[in-house]
VEXDREN-2710 file (C-alpha; in Angstrom, 1 decimal):
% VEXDREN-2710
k/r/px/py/pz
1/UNK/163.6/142.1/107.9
2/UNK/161.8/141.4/104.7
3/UNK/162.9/144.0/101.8
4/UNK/159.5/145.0/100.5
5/UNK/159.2/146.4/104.6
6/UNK/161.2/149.1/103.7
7/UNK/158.4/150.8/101.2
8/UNK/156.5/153.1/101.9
9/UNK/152.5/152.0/102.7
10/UNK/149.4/154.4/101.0
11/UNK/149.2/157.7/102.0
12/UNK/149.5/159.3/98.4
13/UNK/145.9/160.7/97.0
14/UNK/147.8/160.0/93.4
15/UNK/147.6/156.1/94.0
16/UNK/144.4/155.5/95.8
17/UNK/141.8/153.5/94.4
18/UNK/140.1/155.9/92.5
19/UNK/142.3/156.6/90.5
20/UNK/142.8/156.8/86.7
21/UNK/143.4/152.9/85.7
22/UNK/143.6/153.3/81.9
23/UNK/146.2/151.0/80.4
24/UNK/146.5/149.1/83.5
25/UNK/145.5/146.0/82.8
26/UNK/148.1/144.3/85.3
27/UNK/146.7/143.2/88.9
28/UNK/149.2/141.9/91.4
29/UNK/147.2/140.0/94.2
30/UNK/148.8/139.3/97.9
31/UNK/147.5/137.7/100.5
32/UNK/148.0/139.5/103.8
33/UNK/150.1/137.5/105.9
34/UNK/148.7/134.3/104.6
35/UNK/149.8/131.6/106.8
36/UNK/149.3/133.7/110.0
37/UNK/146.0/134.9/108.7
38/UNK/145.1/131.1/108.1
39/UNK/145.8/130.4/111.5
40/UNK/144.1/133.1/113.4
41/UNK/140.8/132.1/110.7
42/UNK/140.8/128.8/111.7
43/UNK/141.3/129.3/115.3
44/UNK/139.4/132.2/116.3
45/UNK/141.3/132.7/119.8
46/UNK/143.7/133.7/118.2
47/UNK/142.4/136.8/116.6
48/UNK/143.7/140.2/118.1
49/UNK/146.8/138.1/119.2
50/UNK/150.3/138.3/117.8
51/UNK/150.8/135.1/116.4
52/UNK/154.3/133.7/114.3
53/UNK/154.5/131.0/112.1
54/UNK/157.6/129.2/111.1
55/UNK/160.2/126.9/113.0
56/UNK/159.6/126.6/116.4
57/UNK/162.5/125.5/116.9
58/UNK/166.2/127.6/118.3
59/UNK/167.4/127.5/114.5
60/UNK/164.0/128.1/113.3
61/UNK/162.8/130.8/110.8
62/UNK/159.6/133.0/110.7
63/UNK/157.2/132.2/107.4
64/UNK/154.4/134.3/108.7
65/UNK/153.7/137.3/111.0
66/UNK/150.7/138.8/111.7
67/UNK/150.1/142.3/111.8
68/UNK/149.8/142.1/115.6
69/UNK/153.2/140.9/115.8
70/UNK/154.6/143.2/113.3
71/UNK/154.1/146.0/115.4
72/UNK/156.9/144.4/117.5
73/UNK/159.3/144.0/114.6
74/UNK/158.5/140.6/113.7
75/UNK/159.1/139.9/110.3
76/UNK/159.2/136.7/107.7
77/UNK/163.1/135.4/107.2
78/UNK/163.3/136.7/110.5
79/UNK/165.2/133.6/113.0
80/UNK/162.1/132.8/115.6
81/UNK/164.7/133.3/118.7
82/UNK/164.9/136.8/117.4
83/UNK/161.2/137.0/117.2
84/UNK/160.5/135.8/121.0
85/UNK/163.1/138.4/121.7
86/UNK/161.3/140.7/120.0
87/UNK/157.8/139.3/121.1
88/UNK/158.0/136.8/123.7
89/UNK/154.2/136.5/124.3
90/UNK/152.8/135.8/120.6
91/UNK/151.8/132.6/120.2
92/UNK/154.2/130.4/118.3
93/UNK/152.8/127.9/115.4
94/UNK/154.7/125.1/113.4
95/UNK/153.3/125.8/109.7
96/UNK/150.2/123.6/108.5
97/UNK/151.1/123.4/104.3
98/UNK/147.9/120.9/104.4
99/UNK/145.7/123.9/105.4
100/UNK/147.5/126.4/103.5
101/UNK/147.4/124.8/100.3
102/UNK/143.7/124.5/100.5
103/UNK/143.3/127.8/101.4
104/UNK/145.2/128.6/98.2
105/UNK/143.5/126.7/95.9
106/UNK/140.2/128.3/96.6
107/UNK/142.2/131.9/96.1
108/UNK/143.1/130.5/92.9
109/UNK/139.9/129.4/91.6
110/UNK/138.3/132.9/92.3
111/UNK/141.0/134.5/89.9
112/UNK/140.6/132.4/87.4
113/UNK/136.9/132.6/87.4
114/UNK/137.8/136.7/86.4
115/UNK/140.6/135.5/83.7
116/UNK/142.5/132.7/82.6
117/UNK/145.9/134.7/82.5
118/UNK/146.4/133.7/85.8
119/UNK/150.2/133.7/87.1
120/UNK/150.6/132.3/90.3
121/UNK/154.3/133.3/92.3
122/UNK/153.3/131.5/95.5
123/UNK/150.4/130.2/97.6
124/UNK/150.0/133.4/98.5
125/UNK/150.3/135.5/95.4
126/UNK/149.6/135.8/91.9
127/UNK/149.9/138.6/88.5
128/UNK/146.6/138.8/86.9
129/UNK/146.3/140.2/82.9
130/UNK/142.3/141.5/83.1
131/UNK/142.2/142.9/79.4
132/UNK/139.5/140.7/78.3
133/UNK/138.2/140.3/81.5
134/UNK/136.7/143.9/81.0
135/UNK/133.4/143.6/79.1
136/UNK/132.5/141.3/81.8
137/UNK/133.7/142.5/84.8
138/UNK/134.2/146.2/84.5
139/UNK/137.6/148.5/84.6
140/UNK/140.9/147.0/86.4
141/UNK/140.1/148.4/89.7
142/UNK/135.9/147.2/89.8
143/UNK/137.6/143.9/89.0
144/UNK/140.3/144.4/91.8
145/UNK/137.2/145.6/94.3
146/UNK/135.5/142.2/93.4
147/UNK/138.3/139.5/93.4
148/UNK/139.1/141.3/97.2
149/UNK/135.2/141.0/97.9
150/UNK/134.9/137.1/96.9
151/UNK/138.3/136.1/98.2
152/UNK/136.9/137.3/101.5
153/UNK/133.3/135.8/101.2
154/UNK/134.6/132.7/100.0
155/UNK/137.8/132.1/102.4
156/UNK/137.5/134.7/105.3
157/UNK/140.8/136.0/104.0
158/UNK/142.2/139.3/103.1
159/UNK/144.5/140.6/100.4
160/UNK/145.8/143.4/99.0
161/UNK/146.0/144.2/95.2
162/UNK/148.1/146.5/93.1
163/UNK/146.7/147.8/89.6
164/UNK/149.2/148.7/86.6
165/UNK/150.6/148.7/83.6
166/UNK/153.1/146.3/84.4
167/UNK/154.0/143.6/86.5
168/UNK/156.9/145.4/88.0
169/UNK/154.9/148.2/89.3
170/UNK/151.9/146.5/90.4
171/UNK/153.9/144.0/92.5
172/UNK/154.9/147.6/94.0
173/UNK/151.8/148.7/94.2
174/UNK/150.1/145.8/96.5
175/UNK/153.2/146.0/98.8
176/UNK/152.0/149.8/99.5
177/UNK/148.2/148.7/99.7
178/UNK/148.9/146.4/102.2
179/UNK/147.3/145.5/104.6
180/UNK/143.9/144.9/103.0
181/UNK/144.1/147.7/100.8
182/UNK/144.1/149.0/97.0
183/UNK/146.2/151.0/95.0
184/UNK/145.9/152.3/91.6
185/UNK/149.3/153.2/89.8
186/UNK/147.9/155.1/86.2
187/UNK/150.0/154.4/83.2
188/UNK/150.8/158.5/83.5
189/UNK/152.4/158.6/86.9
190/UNK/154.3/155.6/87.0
191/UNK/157.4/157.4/87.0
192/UNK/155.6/159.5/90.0
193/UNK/154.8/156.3/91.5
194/UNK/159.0/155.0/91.4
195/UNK/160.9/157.2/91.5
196/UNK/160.9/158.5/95.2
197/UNK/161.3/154.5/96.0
198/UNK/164.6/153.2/97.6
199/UNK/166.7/151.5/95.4
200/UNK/165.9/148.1/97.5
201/UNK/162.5/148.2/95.9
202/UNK/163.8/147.5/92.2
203/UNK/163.7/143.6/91.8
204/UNK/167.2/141.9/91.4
205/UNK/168.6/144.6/94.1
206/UNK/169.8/142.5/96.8
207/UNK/171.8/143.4/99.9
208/UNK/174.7/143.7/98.3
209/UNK/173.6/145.2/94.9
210/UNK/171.9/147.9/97.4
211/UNK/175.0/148.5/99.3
212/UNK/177.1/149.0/95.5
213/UNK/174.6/151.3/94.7
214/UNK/174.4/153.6/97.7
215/UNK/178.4/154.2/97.4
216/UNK/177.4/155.2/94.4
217/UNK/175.6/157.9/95.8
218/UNK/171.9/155.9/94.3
219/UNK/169.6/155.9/96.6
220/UNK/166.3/156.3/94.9
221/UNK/165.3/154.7/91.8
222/UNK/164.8/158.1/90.4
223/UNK/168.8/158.8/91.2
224/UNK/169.0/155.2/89.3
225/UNK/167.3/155.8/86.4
226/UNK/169.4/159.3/85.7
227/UNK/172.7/157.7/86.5
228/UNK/175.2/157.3/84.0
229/UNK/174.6/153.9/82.3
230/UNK/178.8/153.3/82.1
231/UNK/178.9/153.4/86.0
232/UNK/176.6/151.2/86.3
233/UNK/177.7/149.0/84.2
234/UNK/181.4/148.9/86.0
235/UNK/179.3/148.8/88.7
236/UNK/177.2/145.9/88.6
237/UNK/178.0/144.3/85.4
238/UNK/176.2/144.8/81.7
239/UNK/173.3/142.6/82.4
240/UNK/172.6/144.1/85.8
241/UNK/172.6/147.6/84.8
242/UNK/170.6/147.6/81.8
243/UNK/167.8/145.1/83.6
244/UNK/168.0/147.9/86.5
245/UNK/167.9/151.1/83.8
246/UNK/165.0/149.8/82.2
247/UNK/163.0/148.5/85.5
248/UNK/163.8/152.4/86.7
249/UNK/162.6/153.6/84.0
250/UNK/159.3/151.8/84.2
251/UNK/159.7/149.4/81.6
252/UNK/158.6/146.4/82.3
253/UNK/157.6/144.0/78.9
254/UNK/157.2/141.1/80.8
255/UNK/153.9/139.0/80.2
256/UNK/151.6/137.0/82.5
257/UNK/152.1/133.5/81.6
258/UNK/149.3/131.0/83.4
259/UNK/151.6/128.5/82.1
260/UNK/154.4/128.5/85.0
261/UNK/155.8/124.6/85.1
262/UNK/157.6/124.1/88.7
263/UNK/161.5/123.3/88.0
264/UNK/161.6/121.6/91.4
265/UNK/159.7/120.8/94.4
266/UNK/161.8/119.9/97.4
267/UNK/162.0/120.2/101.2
268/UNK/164.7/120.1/104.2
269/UNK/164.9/120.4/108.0
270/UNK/167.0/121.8/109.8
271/UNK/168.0/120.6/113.5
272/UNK/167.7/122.0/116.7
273/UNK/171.1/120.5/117.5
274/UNK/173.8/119.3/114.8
275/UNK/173.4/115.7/114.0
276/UNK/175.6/113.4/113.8
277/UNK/173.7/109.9/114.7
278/UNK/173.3/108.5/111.0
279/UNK/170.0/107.1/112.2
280/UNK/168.7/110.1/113.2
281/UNK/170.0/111.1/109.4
282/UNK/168.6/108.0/107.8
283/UNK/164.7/109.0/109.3
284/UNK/165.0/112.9/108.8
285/UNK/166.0/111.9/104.8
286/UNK/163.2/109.0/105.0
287/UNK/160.4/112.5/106.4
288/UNK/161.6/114.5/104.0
289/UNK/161.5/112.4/100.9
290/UNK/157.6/111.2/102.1
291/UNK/156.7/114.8/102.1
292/UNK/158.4/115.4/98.4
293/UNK/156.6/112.6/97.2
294/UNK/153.5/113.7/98.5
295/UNK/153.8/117.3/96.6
296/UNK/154.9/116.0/93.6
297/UNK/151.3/113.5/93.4
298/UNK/149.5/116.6/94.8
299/UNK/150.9/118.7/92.0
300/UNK/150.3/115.4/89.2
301/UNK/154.4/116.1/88.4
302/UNK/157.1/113.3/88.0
303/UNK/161.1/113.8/88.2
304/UNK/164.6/111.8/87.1
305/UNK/167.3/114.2/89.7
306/UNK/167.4/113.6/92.6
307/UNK/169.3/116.0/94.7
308/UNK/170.4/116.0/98.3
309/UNK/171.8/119.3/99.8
310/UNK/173.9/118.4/103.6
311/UNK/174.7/122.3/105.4
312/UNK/177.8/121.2/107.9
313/UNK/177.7/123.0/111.9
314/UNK/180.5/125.0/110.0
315/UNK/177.7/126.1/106.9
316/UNK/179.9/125.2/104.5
317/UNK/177.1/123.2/102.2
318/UNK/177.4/120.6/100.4
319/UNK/174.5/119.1/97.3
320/UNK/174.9/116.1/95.3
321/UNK/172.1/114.8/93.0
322/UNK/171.8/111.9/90.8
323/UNK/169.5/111.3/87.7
324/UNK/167.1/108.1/87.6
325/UNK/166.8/105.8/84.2
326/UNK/162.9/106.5/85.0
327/UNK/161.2/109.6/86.4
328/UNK/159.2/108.7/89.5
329/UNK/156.9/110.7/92.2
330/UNK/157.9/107.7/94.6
331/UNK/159.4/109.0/98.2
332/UNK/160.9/105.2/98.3
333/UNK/162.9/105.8/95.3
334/UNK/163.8/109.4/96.3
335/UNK/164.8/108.0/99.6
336/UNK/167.0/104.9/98.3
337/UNK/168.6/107.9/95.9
338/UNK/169.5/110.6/98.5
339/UNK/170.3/108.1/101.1
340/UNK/172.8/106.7/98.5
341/UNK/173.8/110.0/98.4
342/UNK/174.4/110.5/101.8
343/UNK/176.2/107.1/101.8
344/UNK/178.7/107.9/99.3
345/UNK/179.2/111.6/100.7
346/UNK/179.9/110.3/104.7
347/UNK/180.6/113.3/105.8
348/UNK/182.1/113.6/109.6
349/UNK/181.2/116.2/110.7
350/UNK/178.2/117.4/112.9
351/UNK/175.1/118.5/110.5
352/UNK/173.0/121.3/110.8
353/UNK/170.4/120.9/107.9
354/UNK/169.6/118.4/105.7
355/UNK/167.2/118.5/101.8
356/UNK/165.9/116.2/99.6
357/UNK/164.8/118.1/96.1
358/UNK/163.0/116.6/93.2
359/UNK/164.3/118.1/89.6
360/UNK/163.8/117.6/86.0
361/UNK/160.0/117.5/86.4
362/UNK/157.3/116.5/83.9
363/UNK/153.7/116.1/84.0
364/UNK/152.9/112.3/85.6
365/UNK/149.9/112.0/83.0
366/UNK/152.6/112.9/80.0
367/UNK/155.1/110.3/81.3
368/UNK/154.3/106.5/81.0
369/UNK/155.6/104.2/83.7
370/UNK/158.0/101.7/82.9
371/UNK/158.0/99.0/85.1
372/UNK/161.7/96.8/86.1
373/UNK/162.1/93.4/84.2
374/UNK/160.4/91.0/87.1
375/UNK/159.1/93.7/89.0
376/UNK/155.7/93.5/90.9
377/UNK/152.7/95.3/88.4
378/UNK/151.7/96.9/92.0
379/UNK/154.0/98.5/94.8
380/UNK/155.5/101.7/96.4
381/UNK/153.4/103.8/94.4
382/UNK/150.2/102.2/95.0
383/UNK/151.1/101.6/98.5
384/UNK/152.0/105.8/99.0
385/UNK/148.7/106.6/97.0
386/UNK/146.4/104.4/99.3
387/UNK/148.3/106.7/102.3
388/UNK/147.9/109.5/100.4
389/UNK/144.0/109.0/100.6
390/UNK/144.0/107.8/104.1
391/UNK/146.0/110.8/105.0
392/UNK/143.4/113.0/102.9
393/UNK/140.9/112.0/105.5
394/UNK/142.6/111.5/109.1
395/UNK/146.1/113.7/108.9
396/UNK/149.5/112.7/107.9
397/UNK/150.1/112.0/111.5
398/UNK/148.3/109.0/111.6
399/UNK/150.1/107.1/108.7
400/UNK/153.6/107.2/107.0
401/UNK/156.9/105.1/107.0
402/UNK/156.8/102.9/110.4
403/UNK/160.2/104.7/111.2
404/UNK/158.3/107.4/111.6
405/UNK/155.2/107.4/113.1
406/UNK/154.7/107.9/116.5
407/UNK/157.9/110.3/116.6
408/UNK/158.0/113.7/117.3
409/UNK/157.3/116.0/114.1
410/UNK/160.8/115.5/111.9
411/UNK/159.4/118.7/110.0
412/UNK/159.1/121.1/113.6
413/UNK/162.1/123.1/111.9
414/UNK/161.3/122.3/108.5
415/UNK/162.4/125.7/106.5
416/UNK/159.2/126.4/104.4
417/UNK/158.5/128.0/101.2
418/UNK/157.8/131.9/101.5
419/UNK/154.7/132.5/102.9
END
């Protein structure tokens, strides 16, 4: 079960959309169950149905419920065998990143036609700071009211937006709007707003921070934010206990920044059944490094490390990475470096997952291209760009490595970004 499931949804007249947003100049915008709802948009059969998106596989992982299927207990992170437990007649999709991207673009542009302090998370979410939007566009929640108005006119999408002081809250705040909903948090009851929230709900909490916490007797973030500081700090640790203490306390100073540069873009599989045919290795790394090197020109970013992550049938994992003398968006160099990688590592056992990551990124535009003493003025790169185009136009499916094509999906389990 996702974390934010746990909060509460609406319900409190305090928090609707009416009311007072003075000082709230923060908007936190979510898509409601964006890869799901992209699939029931583009298929119409589909709507009114359950439908799950993620690996289809037995060792795949939910990305996307609907709201249909979340009445069954279906949620994202959720393992899909669970899920056909749980919901054996939703429909079951392999995710589309093609689609979903382009979905998110458009999203995108309609915020930043409101402001340009636009801080996108995900593909599916993003922290607005409206301030200056306001002689324009009108108070925080008329601006809220119009962003969900065009996102839907323009993509057939819904989303759910929080209005706030801060980014901590209004993150909050859209998770209880949702689905499709609004809520306003004023600058005078944010305390109102937290402090009856479970302790899950404060960022940084994780399963195990939550579990410290409640033997502590902390449940709320109100019984936080009154605790002594020194057992919290024995606790959890100096860092964690001040970061908590002031997040419980409903300060939050942190700034929307448009200017988010990606540390890494990567991607990795994992199998239906532990692997242990190198070939079957060799064309899984060779799918994998394609579809990095297809983000990274998609994205107009370059990298130097490249990093391969091997997860054993035991789990133990295991990541080695190696920096190139020339950053490249080129899947035949990524390839030739994780599958040197791979060489050098020969593990023995069976494998269960395998990743190919990009790191040390720059902007492509920034970075001039060297080229090898002898080497040709044109090759790999041209020759992925020219299938980049074709692929633009007819699908992936229809060009790629020759080891590839005409193979069953290597990405069926693929374990995808958070939806």
């Amino acid at each position: 079960m996702g974390r934010s499931q746990s909060l509460p949804r609406g319900g409190d007249p305090r928090f609707g959309p009416d009311a007072d947003d003075t000082g709230c100049p923060i908007l936190h915008v979510d898509m409601d169950a964006f890869y799901a709802s992209v699939e029931v948009r583009d298929r119409p059969e589909l709507r009114g149905r359950p439908v799950v998106v993620g690996g289809t596989g037995p060792r795949g992982v939910v990305s996307s419920a609907s709201y249909e299927a979340r009445r069954y207990g279906v949620r994202s992170a959720m393992p899909t065998a669970r899920a056909r437990a749980l919901c054996p007649h939703a429909v079951y999709l392999p995710p589309d990143f093609t689609r979903y991207t382009t979905a998110s673009r458009a999203v995108m542009d309609v915020f930043r036609d409101v402001t340009p302090l636009v801080e996108p998370i995900s593909l599916d979410e993003a922290f607005l700071d409206v301030a200056g939007a306001r002689r324009l566009f009108g108070r925080p929640a008329e601006i809220a009211r119009s962003i969900r108005a065009r996102v839907a006119g323009k993509t057939g999408l819904t989303c759910s937006v929080g209005v706030a002081p801060s980014k901590f809250v209004a993150k909050l705040g859209s998770t209880r709007a949702k689905p499709d909903g609004l809520l306003v948090v004023p600058a005078a009851r944010v305390l109102d707003f937290l402090h009856p929230l479970p302790v899950a709900a404060l960022w940084g909490v994780g399963e195990r921070s939550e579990q410290t916490l409640r033997r502590l007797g902390l449940n709320t973030i109100g019984e936080v934010a009154e605790a002594p500081y020194g057992m919290l700090r024995r606790a959890l640790g100096e860092a964690a206990a001040t970061h908590l203490r002031e997040l419980a306390a409903g300060r939050d100073p942190r700034r929307v920044s448009p200017e988010q540069v990606e540390k890494s873009i990567g991607a990795e599989v994992t199998f239906d059944v532990d692997v242990t045919d190198r070939r079957e290795l060799r064309r899984a790394l060779l799918a994998l490094a394609d579809k990095v090197g297809g983000r990274l020109r998609r994205a107009g970013q370059v990298g130097r490390t490249v990093a391969l992550k091997v997860r054993l049938a035991d789990f133990r994992t295991v990541s080695r990475s190696r920096t190139l003398d020339v950053p490249t968006d080129t899947a035949r160099e990524m390839f030739d470096t994780a599958w040197a990688l791979f060489t050098a590592l020969d593990p023995s056992e069976p494998i269960r997952l395998v990743g190919v990551r990009m790191e040390g990124l720059a902007p492509a535009a920034q970075t001039p291209r060297q080229l090898a003493l002898g080497a040709p003025e044109r090759g790999w790169r041209e020759a992925e760009a020219a299938a980049d185009a074709a692929a633009a136009r007819f699908g992936r499916s229809v060009i790629g490595p020759a080891s590839l094509l005409g193979r069953a999906d290597p990405h069926r389990n693929e374990n995808p970004p958070r939806p």
